[in-house]
Backbone bond lengths (Angstrom), bond angles and torsions (degrees), N, CA, C in turn:
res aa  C-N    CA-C-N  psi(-1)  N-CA   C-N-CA  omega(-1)  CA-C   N-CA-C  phi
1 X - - - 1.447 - - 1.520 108.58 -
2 X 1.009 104.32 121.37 2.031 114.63 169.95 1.509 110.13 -87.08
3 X 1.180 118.98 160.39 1.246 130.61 150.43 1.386 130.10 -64.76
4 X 1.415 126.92 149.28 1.978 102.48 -146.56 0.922 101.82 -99.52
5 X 1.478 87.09 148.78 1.675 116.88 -168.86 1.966 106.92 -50.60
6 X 1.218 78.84 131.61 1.718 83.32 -165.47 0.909 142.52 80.52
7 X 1.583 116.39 16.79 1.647 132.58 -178.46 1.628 114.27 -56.43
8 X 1.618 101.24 -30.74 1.690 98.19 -177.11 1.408 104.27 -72.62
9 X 1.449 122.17 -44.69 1.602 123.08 -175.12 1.194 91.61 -40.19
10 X 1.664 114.89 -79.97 1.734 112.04 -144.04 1.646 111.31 -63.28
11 X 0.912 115.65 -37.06 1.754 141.79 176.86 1.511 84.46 -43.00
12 X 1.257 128.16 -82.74 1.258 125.59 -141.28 1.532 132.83 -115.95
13 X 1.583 103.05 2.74 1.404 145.68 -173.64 1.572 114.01 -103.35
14 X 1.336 98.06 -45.76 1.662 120.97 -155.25 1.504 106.75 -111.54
15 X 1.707 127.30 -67.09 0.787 133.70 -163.92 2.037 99.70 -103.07
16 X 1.039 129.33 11.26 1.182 99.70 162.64 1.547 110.86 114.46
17 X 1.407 123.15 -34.69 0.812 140.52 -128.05 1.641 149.97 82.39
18 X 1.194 87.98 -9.22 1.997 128.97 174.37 1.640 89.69 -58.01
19 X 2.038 115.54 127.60 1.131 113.25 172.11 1.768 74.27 -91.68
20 X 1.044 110.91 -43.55 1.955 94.34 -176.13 1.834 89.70 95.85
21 X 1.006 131.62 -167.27 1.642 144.23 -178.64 1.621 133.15 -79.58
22 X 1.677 108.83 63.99 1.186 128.14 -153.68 1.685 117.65 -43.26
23 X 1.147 93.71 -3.20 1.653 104.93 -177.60 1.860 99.77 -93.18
24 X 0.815 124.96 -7.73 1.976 146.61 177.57 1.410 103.97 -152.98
25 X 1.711 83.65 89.22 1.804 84.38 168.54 1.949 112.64 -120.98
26 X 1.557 106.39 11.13 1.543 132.37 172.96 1.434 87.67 -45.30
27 X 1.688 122.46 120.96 1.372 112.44 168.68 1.509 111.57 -105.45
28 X 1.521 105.12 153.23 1.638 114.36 170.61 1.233 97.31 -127.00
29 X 1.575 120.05 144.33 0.940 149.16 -165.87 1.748 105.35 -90.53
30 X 1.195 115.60 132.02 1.799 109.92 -160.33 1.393 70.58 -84.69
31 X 1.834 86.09 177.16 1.254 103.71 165.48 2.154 130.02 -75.03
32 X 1.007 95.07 -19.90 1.537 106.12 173.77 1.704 92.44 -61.11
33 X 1.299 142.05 -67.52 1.263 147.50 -158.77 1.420 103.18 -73.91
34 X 1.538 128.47 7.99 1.359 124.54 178.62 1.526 97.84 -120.30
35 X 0.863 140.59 -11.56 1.349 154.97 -130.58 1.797 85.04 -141.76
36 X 0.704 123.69 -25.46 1.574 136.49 -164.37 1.803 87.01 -105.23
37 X 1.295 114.11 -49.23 1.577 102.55 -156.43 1.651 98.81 -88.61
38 X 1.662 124.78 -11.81 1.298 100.01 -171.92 1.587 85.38 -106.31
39 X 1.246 122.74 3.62 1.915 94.32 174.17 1.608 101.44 -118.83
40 X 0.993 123.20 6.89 1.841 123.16 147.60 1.380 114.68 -100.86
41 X 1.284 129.99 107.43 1.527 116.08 170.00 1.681 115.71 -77.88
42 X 0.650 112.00 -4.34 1.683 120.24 168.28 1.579 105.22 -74.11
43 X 1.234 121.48 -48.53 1.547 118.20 -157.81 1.129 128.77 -61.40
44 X 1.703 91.73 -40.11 1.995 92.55 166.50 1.688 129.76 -74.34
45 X 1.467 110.36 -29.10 1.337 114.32 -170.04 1.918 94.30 -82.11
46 X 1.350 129.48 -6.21 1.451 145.60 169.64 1.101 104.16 -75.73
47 X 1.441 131.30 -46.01 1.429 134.19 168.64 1.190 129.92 -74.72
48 X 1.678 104.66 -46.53 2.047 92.27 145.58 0.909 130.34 -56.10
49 X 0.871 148.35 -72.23 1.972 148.05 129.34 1.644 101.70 43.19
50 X 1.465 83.96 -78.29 2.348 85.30 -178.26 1.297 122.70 -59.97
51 X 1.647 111.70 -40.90 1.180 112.25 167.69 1.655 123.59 -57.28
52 X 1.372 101.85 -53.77 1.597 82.74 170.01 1.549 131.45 -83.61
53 X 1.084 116.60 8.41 1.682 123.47 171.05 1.523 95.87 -77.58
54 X 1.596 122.45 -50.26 1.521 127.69 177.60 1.660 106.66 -47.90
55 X 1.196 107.34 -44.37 1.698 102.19 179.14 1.866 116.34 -78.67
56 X 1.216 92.41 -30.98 1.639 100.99 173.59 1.437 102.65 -49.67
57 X 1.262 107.65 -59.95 1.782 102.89 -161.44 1.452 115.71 -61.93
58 X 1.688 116.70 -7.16 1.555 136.72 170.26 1.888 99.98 -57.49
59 X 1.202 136.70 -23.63 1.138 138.63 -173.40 1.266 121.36 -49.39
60 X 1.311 110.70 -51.45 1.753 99.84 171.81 1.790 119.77 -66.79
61 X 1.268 99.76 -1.79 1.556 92.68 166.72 1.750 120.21 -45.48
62 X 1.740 104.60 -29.79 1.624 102.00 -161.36 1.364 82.89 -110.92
63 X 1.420 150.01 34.18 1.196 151.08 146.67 1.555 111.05 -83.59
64 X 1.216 123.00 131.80 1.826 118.99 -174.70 1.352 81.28 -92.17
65 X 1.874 101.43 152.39 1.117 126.01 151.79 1.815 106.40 76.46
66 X 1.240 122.13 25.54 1.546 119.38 171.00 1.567 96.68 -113.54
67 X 1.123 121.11 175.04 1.251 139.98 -167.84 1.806 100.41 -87.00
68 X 1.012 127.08 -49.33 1.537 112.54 166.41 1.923 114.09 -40.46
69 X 1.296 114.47 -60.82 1.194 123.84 -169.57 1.553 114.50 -60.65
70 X 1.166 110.43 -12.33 1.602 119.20 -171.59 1.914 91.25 -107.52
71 X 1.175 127.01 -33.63 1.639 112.13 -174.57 1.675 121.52 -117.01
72 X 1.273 99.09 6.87 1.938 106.26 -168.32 1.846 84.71 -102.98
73 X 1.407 127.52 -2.91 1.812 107.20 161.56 1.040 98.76 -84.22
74 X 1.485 132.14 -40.52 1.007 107.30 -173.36 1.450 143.90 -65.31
75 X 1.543 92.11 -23.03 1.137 119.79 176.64 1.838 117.33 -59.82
76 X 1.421 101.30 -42.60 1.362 124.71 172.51 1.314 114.38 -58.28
77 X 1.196 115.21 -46.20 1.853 131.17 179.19 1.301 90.15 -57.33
78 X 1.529 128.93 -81.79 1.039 131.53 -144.02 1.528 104.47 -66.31
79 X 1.160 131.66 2.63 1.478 145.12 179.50 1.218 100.21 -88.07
80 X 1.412 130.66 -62.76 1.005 145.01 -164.66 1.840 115.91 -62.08
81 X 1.609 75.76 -43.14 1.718 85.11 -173.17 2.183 101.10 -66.63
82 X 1.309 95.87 -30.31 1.980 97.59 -160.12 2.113 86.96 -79.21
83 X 1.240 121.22 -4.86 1.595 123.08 -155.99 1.598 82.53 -105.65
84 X 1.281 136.80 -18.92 1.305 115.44 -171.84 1.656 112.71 -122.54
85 X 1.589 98.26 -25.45 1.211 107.80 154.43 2.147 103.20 94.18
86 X 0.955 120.06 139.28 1.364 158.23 176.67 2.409 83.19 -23.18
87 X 1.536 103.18 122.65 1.227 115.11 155.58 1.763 103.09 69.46
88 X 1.044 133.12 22.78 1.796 123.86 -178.07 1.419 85.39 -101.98
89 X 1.305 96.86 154.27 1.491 141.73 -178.64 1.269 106.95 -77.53
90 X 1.667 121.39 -39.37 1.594 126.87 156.23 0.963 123.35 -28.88
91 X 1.811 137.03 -47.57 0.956 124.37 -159.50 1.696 126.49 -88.56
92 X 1.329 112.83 -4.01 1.583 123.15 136.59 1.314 125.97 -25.31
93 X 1.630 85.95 -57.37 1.865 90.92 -158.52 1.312 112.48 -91.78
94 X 1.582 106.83 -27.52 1.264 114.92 172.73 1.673 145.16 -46.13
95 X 1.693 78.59 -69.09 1.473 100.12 171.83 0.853 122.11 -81.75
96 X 1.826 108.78 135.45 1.507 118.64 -178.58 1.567 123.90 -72.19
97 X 1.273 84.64 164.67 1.675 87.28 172.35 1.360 105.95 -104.33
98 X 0.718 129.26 -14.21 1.880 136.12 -172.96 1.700 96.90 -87.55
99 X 1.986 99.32 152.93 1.149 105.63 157.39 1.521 124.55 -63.32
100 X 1.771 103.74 153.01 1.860 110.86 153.41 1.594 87.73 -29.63
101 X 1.159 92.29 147.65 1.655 124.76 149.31 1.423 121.19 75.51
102 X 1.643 120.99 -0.45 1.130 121.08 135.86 1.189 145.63 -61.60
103 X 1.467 127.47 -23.79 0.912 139.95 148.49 1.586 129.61 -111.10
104 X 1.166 149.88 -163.09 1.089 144.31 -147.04 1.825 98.41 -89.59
105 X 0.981 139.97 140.19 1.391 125.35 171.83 2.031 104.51 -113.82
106 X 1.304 90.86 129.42 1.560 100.30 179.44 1.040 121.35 -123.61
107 X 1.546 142.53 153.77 1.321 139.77 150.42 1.162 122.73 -48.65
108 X 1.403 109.09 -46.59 1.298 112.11 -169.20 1.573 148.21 26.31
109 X 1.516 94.59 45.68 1.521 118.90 172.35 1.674 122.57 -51.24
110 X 1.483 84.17 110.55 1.813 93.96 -160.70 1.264 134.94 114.68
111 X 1.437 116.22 -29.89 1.358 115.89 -166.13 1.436 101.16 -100.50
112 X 0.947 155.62 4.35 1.734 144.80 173.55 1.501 88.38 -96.57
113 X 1.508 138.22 -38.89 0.868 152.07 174.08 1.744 116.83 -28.40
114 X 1.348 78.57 -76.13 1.724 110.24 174.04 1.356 111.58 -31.50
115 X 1.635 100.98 -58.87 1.480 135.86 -170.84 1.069 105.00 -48.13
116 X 1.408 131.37 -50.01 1.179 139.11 -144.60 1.925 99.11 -102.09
């Protein structure tokens, strides 16, 4: 599990810099920013735009030996570990042993949650 795709956009673009309640970080779009996206047609495809340039720069993750690929598991672990929370029996079964990017990488906002 990663941290969601695009946390720096909304984090620091959107909200202010406000992580806001890291345990609910599922974003909804207020109404000012909807109201914004149907009477600018530029604004939303501008806001996809950041989000996926933010995930673009995730690319050297599947490059060996760069500095992404050596600190974004950890980064992932330590996600994983704050998503399931202190002493569960989950985290055996859960966590992988394999690098990001062998298998599918998700946000998955909610579901370790659930799990737990």
């Amino acid at each position: 599990m990663s941290p969601p795709f695009g946390g720096r956009t909304l984090r620091d673009e959107v909200k202010g810099g406000d992580e806001g309640d890291i345990s609910s970080r599922q974003y909804t779009s207020s109404e000012k920013e909807k109201a914004a996206f149907e009477n600018d047609p530029e604004s939303h495809p501008e806001f996809r735009r950041k989000i996926e340039a933010e995930i673009n720069l995730l690319f050297p993750l599947y490059t060996r030996g760069t500095d992404t690929r050596k600190t974004i598991p950890k980064v992932m672990l330590e996600e994983m570990l704050r998503r399931i929370g202190p002493g569960h029996e989950l985290k055996a079964r859960l966590i992988p042993q394999w690098l990001p990017g062998c298998r599918r990488v998700t946000p998955g906002d909610g579901y370790l949650e659930t799990l737990t």
